[in-house]
C-alpha positions in Angstrom: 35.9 -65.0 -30.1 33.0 -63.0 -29.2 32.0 -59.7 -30.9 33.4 -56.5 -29.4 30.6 -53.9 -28.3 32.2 -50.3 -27.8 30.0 -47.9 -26.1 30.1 -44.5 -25.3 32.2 -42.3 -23.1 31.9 -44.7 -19.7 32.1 -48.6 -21.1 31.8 -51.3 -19.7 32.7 -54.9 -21.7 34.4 -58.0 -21.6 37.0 -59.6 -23.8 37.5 -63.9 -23.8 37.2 -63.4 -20.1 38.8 -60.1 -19.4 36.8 -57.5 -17.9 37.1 -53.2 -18.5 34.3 -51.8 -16.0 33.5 -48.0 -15.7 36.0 -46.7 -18.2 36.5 -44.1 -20.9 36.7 -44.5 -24.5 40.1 -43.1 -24.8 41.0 -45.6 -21.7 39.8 -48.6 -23.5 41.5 -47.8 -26.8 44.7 -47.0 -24.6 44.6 -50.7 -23.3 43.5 -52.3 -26.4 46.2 -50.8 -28.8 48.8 -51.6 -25.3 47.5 -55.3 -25.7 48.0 -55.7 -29.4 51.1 -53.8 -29.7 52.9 -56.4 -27.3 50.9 -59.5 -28.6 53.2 -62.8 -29.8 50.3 -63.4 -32.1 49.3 -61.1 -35.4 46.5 -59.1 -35.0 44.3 -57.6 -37.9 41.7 -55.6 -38.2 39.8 -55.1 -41.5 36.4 -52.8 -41.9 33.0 -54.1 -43.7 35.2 -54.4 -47.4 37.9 -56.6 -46.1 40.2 -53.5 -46.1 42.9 -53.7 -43.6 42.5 -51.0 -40.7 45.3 -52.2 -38.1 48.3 -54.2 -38.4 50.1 -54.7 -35.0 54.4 -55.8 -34.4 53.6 -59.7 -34.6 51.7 -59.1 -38.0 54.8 -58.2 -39.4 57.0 -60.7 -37.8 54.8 -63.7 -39.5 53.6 -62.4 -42.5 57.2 -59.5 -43.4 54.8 -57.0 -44.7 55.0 -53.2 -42.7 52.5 -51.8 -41.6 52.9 -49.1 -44.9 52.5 -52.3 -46.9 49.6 -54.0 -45.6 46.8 -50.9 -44.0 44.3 -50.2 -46.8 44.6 -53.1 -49.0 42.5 -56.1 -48.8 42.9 -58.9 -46.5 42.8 -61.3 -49.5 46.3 -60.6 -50.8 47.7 -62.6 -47.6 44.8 -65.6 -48.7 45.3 -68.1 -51.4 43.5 -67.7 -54.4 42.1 -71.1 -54.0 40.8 -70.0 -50.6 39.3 -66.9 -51.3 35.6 -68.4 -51.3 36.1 -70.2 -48.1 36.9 -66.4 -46.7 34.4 -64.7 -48.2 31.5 -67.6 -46.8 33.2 -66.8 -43.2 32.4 -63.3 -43.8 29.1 -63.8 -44.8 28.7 -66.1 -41.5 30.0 -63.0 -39.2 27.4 -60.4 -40.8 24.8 -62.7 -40.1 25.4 -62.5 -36.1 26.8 -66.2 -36.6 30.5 -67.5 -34.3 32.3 -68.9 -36.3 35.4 -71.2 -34.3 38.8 -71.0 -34.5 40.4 -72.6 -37.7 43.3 -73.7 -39.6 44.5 -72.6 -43.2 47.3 -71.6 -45.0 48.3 -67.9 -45.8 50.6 -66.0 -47.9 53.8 -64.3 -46.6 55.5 -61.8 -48.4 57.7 -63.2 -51.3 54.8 -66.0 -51.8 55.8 -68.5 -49.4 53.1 -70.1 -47.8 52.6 -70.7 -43.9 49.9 -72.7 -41.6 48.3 -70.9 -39.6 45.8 -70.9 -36.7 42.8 -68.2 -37.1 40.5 -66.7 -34.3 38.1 -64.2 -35.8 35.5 -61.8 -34.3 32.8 -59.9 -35.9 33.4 -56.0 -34.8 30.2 -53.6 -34.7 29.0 -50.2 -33.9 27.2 -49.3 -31.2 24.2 -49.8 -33.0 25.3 -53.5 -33.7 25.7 -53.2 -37.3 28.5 -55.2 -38.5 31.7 -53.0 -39.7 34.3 -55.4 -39.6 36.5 -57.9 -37.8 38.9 -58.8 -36.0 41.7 -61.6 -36.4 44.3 -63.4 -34.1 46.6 -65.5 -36.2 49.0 -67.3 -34.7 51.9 -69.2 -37.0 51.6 -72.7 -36.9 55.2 -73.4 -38.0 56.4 -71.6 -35.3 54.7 -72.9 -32.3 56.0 -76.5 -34.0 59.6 -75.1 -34.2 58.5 -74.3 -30.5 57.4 -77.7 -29.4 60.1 -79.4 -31.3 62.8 -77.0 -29.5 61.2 -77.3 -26.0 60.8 -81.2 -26.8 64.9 -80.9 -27.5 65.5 -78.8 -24.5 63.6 -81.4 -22.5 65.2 -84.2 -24.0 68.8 -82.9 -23.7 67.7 -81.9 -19.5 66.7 -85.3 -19.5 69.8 -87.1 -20.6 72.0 -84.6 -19.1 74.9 -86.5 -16.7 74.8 -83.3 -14.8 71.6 -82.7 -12.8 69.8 -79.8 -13.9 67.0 -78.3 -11.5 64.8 -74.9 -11.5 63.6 -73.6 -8.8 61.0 -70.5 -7.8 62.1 -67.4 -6.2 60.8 -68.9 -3.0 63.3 -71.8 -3.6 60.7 -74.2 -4.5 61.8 -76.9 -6.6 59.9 -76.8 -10.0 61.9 -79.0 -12.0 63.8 -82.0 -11.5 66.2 -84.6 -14.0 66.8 -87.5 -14.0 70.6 -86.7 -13.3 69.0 -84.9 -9.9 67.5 -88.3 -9.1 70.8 -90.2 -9.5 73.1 -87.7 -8.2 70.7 -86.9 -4.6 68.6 -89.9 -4.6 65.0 -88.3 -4.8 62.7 -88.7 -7.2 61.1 -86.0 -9.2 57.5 -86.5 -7.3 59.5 -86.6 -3.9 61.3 -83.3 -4.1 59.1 -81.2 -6.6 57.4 -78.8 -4.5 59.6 -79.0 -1.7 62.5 -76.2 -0.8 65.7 -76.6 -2.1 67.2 -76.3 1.7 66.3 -80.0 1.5 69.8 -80.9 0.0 72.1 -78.1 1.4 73.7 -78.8 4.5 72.6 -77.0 8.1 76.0 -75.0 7.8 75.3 -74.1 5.1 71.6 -72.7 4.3 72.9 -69.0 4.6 74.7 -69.5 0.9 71.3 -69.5 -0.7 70.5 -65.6 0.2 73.3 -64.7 -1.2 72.8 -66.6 -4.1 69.3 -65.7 -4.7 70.4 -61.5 -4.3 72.7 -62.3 -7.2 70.0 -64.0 -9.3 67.4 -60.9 -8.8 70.1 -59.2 -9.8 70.5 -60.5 -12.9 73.6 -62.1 -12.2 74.6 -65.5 -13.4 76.8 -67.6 -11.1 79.3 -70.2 -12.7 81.4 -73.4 -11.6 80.7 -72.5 -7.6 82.4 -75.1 -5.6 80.4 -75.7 -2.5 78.6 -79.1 -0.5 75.5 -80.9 -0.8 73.9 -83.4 0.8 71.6 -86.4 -0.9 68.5 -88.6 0.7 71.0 -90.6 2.3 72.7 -87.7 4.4 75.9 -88.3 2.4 77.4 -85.0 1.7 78.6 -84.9 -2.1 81.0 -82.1 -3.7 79.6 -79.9 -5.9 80.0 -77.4 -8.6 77.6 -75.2 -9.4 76.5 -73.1 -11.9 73.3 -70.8 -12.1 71.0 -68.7 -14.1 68.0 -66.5 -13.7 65.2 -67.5 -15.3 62.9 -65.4 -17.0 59.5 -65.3 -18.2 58.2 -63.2 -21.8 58.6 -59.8 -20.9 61.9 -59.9 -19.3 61.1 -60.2 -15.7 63.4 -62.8 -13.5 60.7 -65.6 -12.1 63.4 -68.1 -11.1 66.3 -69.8 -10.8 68.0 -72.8 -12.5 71.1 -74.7 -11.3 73.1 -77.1 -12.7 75.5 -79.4 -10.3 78.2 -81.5 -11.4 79.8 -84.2 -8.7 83.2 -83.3 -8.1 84.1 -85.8 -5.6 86.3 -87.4 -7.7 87.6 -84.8 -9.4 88.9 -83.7 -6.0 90.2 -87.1 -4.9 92.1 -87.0 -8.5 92.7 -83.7 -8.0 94.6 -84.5 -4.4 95.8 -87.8 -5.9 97.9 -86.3 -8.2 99.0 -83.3 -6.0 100.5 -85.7 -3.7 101.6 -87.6 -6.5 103.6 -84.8 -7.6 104.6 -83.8 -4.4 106.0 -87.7 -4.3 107.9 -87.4 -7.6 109.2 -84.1 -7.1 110.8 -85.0 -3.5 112.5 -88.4 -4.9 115.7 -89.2 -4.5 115.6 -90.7 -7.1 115.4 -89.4 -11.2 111.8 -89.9 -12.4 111.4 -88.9 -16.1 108.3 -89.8 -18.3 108.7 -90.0 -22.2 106.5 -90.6 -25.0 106.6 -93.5 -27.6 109.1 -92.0 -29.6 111.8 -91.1 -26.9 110.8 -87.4 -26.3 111.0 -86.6 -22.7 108.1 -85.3 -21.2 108.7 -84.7 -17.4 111.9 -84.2 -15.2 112.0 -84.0 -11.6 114.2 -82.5 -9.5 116.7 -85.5 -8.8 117.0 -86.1 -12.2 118.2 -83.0 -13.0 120.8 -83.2 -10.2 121.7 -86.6 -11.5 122.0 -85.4 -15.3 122.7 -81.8 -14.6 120.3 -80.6 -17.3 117.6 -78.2 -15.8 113.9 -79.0 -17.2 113.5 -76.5 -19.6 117.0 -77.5 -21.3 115.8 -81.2 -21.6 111.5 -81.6 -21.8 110.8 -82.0 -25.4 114.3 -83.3 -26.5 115.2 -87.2 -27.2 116.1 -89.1 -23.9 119.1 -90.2 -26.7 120.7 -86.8 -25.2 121.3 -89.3 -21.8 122.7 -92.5 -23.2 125.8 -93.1 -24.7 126.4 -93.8 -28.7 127.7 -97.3 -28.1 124.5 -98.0 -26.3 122.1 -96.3 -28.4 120.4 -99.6 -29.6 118.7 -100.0 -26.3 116.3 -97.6 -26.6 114.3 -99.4 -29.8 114.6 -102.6 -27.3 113.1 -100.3 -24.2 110.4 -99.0 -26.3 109.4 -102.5 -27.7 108.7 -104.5 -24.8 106.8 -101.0 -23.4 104.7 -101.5 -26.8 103.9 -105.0 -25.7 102.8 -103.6 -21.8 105.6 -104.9 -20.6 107.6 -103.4 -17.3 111.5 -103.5 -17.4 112.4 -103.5 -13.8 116.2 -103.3 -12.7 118.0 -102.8 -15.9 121.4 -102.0 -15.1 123.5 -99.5 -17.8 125.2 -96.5 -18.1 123.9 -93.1 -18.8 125.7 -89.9 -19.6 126.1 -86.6 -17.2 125.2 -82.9 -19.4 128.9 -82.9 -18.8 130.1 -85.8 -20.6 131.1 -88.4 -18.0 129.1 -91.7 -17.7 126.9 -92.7 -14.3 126.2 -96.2 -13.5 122.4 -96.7 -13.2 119.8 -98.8 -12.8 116.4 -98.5 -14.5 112.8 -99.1 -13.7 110.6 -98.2 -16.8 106.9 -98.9 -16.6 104.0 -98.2 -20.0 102.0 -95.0 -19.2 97.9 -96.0 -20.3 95.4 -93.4 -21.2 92.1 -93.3 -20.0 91.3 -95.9 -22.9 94.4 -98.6 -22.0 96.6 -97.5 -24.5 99.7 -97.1 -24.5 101.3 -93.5 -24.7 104.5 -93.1 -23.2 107.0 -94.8 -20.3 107.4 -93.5 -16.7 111.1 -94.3 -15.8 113.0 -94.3 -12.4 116.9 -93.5 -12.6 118.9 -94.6 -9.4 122.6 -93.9 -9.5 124.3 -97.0 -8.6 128.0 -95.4 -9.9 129.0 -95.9 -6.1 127.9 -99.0 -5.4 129.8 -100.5 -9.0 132.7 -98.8 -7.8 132.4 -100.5 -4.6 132.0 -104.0 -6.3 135.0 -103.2 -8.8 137.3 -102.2 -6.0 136.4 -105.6 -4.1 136.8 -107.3 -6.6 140.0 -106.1 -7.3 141.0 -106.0 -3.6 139.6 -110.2 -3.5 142.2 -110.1 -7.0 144.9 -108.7 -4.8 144.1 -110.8 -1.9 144.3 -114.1 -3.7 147.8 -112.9 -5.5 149.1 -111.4 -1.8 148.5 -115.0 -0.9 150.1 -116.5 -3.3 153.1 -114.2 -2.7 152.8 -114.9 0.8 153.2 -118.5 0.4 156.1 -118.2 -2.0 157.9 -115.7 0.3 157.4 -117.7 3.4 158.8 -120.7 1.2 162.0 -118.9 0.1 162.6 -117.0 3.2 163.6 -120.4 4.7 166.4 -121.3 2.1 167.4 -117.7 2.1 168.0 -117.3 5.6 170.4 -120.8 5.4 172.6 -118.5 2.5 172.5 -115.6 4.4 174.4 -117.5 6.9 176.5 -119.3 4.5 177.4 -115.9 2.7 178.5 -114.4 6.0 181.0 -117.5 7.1 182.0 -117.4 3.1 182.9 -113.4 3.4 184.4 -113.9 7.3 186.8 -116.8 5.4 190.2 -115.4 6.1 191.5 -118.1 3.3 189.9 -116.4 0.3 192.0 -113.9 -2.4 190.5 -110.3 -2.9 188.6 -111.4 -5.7 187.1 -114.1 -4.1 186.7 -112.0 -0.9 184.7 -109.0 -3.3 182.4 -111.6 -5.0 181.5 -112.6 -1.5 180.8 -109.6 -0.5 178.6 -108.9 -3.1 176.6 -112.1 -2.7 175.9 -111.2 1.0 174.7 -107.9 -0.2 172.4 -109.7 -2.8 170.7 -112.2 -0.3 170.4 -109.2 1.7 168.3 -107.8 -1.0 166.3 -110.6 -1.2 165.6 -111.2 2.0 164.4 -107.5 2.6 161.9 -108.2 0.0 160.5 -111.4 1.5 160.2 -110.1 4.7 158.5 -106.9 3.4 156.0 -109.3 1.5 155.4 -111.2 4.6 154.4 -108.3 6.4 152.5 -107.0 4.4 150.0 -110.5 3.4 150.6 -111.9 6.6 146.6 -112.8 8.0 145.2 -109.6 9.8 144.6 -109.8 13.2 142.1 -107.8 15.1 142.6 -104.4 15.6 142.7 -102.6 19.2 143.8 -99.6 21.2 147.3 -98.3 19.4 149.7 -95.6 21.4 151.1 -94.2 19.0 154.2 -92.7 21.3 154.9 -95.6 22.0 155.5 -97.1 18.5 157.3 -93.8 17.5 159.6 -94.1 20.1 160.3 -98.0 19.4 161.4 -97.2 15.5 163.5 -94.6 16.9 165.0 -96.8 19.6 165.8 -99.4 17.2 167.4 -97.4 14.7 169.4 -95.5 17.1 172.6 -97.1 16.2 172.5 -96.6 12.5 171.4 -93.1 13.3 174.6 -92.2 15.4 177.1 -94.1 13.0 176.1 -91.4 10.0 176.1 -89.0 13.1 172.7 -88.3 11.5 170.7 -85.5 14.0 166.8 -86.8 15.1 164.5 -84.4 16.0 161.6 -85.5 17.9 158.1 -83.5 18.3 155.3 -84.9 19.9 154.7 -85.6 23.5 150.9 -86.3 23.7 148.8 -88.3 21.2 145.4 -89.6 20.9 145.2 -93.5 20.5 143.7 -94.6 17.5 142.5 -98.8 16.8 145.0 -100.3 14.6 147.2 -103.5 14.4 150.6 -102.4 16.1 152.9 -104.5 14.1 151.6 -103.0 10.7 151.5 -99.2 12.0 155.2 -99.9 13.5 156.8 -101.3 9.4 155.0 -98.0 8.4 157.7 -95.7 10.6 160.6 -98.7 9.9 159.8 -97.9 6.1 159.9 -94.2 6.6 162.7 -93.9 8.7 164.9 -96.5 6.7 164.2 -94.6 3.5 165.4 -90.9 5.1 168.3 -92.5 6.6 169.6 -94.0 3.3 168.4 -90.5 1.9 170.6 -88.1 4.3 174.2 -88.1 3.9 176.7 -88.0 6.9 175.8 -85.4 9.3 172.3 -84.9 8.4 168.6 -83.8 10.0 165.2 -86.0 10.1 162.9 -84.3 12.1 159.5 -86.4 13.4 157.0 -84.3 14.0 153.4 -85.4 15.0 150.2 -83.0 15.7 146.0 -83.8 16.1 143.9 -82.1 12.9 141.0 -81.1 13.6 138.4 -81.8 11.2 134.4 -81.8 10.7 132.4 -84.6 13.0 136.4 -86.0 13.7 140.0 -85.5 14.0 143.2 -87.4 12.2 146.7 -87.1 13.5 149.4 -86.3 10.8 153.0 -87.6 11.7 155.4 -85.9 9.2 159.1 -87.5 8.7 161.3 -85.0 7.0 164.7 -85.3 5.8 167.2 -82.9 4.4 168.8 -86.0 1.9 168.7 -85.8 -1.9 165.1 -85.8 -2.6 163.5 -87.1 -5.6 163.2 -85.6 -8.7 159.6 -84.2 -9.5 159.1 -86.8 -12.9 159.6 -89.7 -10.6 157.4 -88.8 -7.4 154.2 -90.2 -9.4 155.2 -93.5 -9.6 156.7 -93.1 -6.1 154.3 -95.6 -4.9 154.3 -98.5 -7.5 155.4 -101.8 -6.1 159.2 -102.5 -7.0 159.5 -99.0 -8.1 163.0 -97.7 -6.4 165.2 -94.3 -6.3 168.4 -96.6 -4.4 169.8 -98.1 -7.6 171.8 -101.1 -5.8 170.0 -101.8 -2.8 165.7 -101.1 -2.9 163.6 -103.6 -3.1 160.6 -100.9 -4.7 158.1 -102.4 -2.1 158.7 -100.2 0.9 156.2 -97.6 0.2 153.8 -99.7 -1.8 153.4 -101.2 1.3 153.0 -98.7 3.3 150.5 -97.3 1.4 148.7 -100.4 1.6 148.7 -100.7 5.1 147.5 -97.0 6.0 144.9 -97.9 3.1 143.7 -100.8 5.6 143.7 -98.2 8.7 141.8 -95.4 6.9 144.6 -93.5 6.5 146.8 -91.6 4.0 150.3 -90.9 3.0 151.8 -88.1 0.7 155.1 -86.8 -0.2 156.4 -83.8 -1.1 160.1 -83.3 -2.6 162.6 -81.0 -3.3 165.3 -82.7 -5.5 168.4 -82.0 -3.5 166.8 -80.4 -0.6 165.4 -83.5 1.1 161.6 -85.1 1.7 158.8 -84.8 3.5 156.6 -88.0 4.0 153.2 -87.2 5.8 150.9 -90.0 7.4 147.3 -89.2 8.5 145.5 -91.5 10.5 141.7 -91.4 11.9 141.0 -91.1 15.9 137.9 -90.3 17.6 137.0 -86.6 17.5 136.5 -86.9 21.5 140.3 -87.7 21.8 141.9 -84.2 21.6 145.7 -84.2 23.2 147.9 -81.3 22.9 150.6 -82.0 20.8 153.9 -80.5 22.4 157.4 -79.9 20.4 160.1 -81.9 21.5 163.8 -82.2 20.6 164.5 -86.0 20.6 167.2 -86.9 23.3 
C-alpha cells in the first residue's frame, strides 16, 4: 500500500487506485472515516511510537477489543512476543521511505487466542513527508477459510442438488446454472449462462416473469409456485417454484435465484390417485384396506352400507369386529399367505352386519407394498353374495323337492291304478242289498277310506305331474268352470254363491294348475259352511309400482280356524277336517301359485268364517275394470 500524502485545504490524492481530486480536508476525512467505518477488514492506525490512534467496527469484530480498550496503547499487545522484532524491523523499513508487501503472521485476540492473519501496511506522513505513523489493513485469515470452505459447501450442495437451482440478474440473465438445470432442461451451463431466462418459459407465458421480478425488488420471496416450463427439446415440464432475492454486502437486491422441482409426476400421482379414490369410493362393492395386524385403515362407502358401520365408528378398530367368533381363525391364515405376497382371490365366507346378522361374501384380498416392496397392510374387496347363496340353497332344495315329487309321482300314479279297481269294488260291496247293518256300515266306511286315498293321489298327481308350457290364461273363464262344476254340491247344502268380477286381465299360466287352485279353495269353504251358508268370490286388478296383480278372494262364513293353527295352515298333510282331509290341499296350492309368481294368505275368524286371498302377476298394460256381480 502506498503512503498517504494529506495536503492542505484543496487535496488532491490517490488511494490503491481510487482517486479524491479538488477536495477539502474536512471532505477527505469525511470519506476516509465513511470507508473505514464500513470496511469487512480491520483497520488501524498507530502514530510514530506504535501507539494506536484509530480503531474502526471490523477491528473489533476480529481482534474483541473496543475501541476504549485498544486507542492509546501499543500496537504490540495484539503481536506475539516472539514477533515483536520482526514488527519493529518493518517499522524501521517504513521510516526509511521503503514498501514493504503484504504479509502473513499471527496476532493476538483478546483472551490470548491466536489468529492468522493477512497484513497490508502503509507508512503515513505529514505534509512535509516525515514519517508519523501507519496504517494497517488486516484481514482474518481464518475467516476467509471458513468462507471458502462455506462457499466450497454451498457450491457443492448446488451442485448435487436433484432440484435445479439457477440465479439470474435483474435483467433475467442467467448467471448460474447446476447440474440439476442441465438434467431437468437439457442445456448446459456454457449454453444458457448469459442467455435470458425467457429461453425456458413458454410464449404464453413470458408475462409471469414481471410480476415475479416486481415481487423480487420488493423484497419478497416467492415459494412452491406451480407453473410451466419448457426444456431444449420444446417439451413443456411442470414446475414448482420457489424464489429469492439475492443480495449483495450492503443489503441491496442484485438478483434473483430460483429453484425448480419437476412435478410431472407428482401430478400424474397426484391424478392417479384422485381417480383412484374416486374409483373406490363409487364401488359397488366394499373396499377396505388393513394393516398387518388386522386394524382397518380405509372404508368406502359400500362397505359401510354392507356392514352398516360408518368410517369413523370402524377405521382404527380390528377387522375381527366383521367376522364371526367360530371363524375367527381365518384371519392368522389371511394374514400369512399376505406375509408371503400372496393374493387370496375368491374366498367365499361369512361376515357379520353392525347389527348382528351374518352376510354371505366373497373376498379378494391383495398385499399393499411400500415404496421399498414391503409389505404393510392388505387391500380387500367385499362382494355380498348372501343372494346369490340363497338362490343356490333354494335350488337345491327345490332339485331336493323335485326328485322326492317324482318319486311321489311315480308311487301315486302306481297306486291310483289299484285304488281306482277298490273304489269300484267298495261301491258294488256297499250297493249289496245281501249284507246285515254291520256289514253294510263297515262298507260304508271302507268306501269313505278309498275315497280318502284317492283324493290324495290325485292331488299328488297334480301337483308333480311334468309342467307344460305356460300361455295366455282367462281367468273368467276358469272361475266360472269351478263354479260350474260345483254347482250341484253347492245347491244340495243350499249354500248361497256370490260372484264378483266381470272383467279380468289375462295373465300366462298353465290352466289346469290355476283351475285345482279354485277346486282346492272352493272345496275347503264348502266343507267349511254349514247348510244355508255364504261364499262370496270376489276378484279386482292392484295396481302396483312398474305392474299390476289381480287378487281373487274366496270368503266363507263357516267355522274358521282357530288362530294357534293358521301357521301351520300350509304344511303338507296338515288338516282342520278330522275324518276326511288329506292335509295337501293347500300345500299344494301354495306350491302352484309359488310356480306362477303368485301368493296366497288367509285370514280367520274362528267361528266367523275365512277369507283365502290369491294374487297373481299380469302385465301392468292390462288394466280391466273389475265389476261386482251377484253370481246367477
Amino acid at each position: 500500500m502506498a503512503s498517504i500524502p494529506v495536503t492542505g485545504p484543496q487535496s488532491s490524492f490517490a488511494v490503491q487506485g481510487v482517486s479524491f481530486q479538488q477536495l477539502s480536508h474536512d471532505e477527505i476525512i469525511s470519506r476516509l472515516a465513511a470507508i473505514v467505518g464500513s470496511a469487512t477488514d480491520a483497520i488501524i492506525g498507530r502514530d510514530e511510537r506504535g501507539i494506536i490512534n484509530t480503531w474502526n467496527p471490523a477491528a473489533t469484530c476480529i481482534f474483541g477489543f473496543s475501541p476504549e480498550e485498544m486507542i492509546g496503547h501499543s500496537f504490540l499487545l495484539l503481536v506475539p512476543p516472539e514477533l515483536h522484532a520482526q514488527e519493529r524491523e518493518i517499522d524501521e523499513r517504513l521510516r526509511r521511505g521503503e514498501t514493504v508487501e503484504s504479509y502473513e503472521t499471527q496476532r493476538i485476540r483478546k483472551g490470548g487466542t491466536r489468529i492468522d492473519v493477512s497484513i497490508a501496511i502503509s507508512a503515513v506522513r505529514d505534509p512535509d513527508g516525515h514519517f508519523c505513523g501507519a496504517a494497517l489493513i488486516i484481514r482474518d485469515m481464518g475467516t476467509m477459510a471458513r468462507e471458502d470452505a462455506a462457499r466450497a459447501r454451498l457450491a457443492a450442495i448446488i451442485d448435487s442438488s436433484e432440484d435445479a437451482i439457477i440465479a439470474k440478474d435483474l435483467n433475467g440473465v442467467v448467471t448460474d446454472w447446476n447440474t440439476a438445470a442441465e438434467n431437468m432442461f437439457g442445456y448446459t451451463a456454457q449454453e444458457i449462462v448469459g442467455r435470458s431466462i425467457l429461453t425456458i418459459i413458454p410464449p404464453e407465458l413470458q408475462h409471469e416473469e414481471p410480476v415475479i421480478l416486481a415481487k423480487i425488488l420488493a423484497g419478497s420471496r416467492i415459494e412452491h409456485y406451480e407453473t410451466v416450463r419448457v426444456n431444449k427439446s420444446g417439451k413443456r415440464i411442470e414446475v414448482s417454484l420457489s424464489l429469492s432475492p439475492i443480495r449483495d454486502v450492503r443489503g441491496r437486491i442484485i438478483g434473483t435465484s430460483k429453484i425448480a422441482r419437476e412435478i410431472s409426476e407428482r401430478r400424474r400421482a397426484d391424478t392417479e390417485h384422485a381417480m383412484l379414490a374416486a374409483i373406490v369410493e363409487s364401488s359397488e362393492d366394499a373396499i377396505i384396506s388393513k394393516n398387518l395386524d388386522g386394524i382397518i385403515m380405509s372404508w368406502n362407502s359400500s362397505a359401510e352400507r354392507l356392514f352398516g358401520y360408518k368410517p369413523e365408528e370402524i377405521i382404527g378398530h380390528s377387522v375381527m369386529r366383521l367376522i364371526p367368533p367360530e371363524l375367527h381363525y381365518e384371519e392368522p391364515e389371511i394374514i400369512a399367505k399376505l406375509r408371503r405376497g400372496e393374493r387370496i382371490q375368491h374366498f367365499e365366507t361369512r361376515r357379520m352386519h353392525k347389527d348382528g346378522h351374518i352376510l354371505d361374501i366373497s373376498l379378494t384380498v391383495s398385499p399393499v407394498k411400500d415404496s421399498q416392496g414391503r409389505i404393510i397392510g392388505a387391500s380387500k374387496i367385499v362382494r355380498d353374495i348372501s343372494d346369490r347363496k340363497a338362490a343356490e340353497r333354494a335350488l337345491i332344495e327345490r332339485e331336493k323337492l323335485a326328485a322326492a315329487g317324482r318319486l311321489a309321482a311315480t308311487l301315486a300314479h302306481e297306486v291310483n291304478n289299484p285304488l281306482e279297481s277298490i273304489t269300484n269294488l267298495a261301491y258294488l260291496l256297499c250297493e249289496n242289498p245281501s249284507l246285515d247293518a254291520n256289514a253294510r256300515e263297515y262298507a260304508r266306511l271302507l268306501m269313505h277310506e278309498v275315497q280318502r286315498a284317492g283324493e290324495i293321489t290325485r292331488q299328488t298327481l297334480g301337483f308333480y305331474r311334468e309342467s307344460r308350457v305356460s300361455g295366455p290364461v282367462d281367468l273368467i273363464d276358469i272361475l266360472d268352470h269351478v263354479l260350474r262344476s260345483r254347482k250341484s254340491k253347492f245347491e244340495k247344502k243350499r249354500i248361497d254363491v256370490v260372484r264378483q268380477f266381470s272383467t279380468l286381465p289375462r295373465l300366462n299360466g298353465l290352466p289346469g294348475e290355476l283351475r285345482q287352485v279354485f277346486e282346492n279353495l272352493l272345496a275347503n269353504a264348502t266343507d267349511a259352511v254349514g247348510m244355508g251358508g255364504h261364499i262370496r268370490v270376489r276378484a279386482r286388478t292392484l295396481a302396483g309400482s312398474g305392474h299390476h296383480r289381480v287378487a281373487i278372494s274366496v270368503c266363507d262364513d263357516g267355522v274358521g280356524i282357530a288362530h294357534e293353527r293358521l301357521r301351520k295352515i300350509f304344511d303338507p298333510f296338515f288338516t282342520t277336517k278330522m275324518w276326511s282331509g288329506t292335509g295337501l290341499g293347500l300345500w299344494v296350492t301354495r306350491e302352484i301359485l309359488r310356480k306362477h309368481g303368485g301368493t296366497i294368505r288367509v285370514r280367520s275368524t274362528e267361528g266367523k268364517g275365512s277369507v283365502f286371498t290369491v294374487t297373481l302377476p299380469v302385465p301392468m298394460k292390462a288394466r280391466r275394470e273389475v265389476v261386482t256381480k251377484k253370481a246367477g
